[in-house]
C-alpha positions in Angstrom: -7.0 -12.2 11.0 -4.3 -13.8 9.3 -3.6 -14.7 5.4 -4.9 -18.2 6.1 -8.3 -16.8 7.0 -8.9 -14.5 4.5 -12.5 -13.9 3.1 -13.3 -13.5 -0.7 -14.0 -9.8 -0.1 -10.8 -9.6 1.6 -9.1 -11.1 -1.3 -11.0 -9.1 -3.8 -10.3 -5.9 -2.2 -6.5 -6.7 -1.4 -6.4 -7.7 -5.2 -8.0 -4.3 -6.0 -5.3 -2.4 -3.7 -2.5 -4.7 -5.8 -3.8 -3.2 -9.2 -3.0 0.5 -8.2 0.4 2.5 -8.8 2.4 2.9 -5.9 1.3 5.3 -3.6 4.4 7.1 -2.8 6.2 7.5 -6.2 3.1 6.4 -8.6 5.2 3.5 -9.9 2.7 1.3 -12.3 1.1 -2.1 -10.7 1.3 -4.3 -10.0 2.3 -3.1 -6.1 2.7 -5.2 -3.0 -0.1 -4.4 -1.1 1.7 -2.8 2.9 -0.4 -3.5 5.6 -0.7 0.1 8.0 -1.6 -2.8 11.0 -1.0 -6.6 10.5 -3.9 -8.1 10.1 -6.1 -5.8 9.2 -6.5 -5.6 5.5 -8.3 -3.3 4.5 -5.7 -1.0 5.7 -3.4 -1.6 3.0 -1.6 0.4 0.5 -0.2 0.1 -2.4 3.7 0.6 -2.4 6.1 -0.4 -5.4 9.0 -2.8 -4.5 11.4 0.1 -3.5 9.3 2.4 -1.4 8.0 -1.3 0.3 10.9 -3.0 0.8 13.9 -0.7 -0.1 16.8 -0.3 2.2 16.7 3.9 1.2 13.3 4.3 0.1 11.3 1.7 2.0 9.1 2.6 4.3 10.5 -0.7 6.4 13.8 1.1 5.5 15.2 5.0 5.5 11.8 5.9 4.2 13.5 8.7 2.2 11.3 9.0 -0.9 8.6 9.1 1.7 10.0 12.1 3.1 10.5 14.0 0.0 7.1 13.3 -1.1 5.3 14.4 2.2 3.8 11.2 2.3 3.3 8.7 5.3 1.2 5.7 5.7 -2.5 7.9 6.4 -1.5 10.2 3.7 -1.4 7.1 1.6 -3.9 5.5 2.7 -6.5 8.6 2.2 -5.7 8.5 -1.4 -6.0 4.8 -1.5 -9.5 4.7 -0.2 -10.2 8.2 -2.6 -8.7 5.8 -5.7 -11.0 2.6 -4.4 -14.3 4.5 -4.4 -13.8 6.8 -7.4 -12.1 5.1 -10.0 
């Protein structure tokens, strides 16, 4: 499913992913909301700018921070879901 043909409850629950810290570092929202598989949204996580998108940190870079933390993308998203469903 692309962007284009996204429902309401996939925009809600994206937005709700959006509105947590980052799920690496715990960086305050907004985050940018990394999808595990294109296309499927609701397996996102919420990543800050730098463990997104950083050339060291980023996950679609050295990962590093990831490292350190003992995190990786199911890690993440465990605590993602854990977050959604009890607030």
């Amino acid at each position: 499913m692309h962007s284009k043909n996204l429902t309401f409850l996939d925009k809600e629950h994206l937005a709700r992913v959006k509105e947590l810290p980052c799920g690496v570092c715990d960086a305050r929202g907004p985050s940018d909301a990394h999808h595990i598989k294109q296309g499927l949204h609701y397996l996102c996580i919420p990543l800050c700018k730098d463990c997104h998108q950083g050339g060291f940190n980023g996950i679609h870079g050295q990962a590093r921070i990831w490292s350190v933390m003992k995190k990786d993308e199911m890690t993440v998203l465990n605590d993602t879901v854990k977050k959604l469903i009890h607030p």
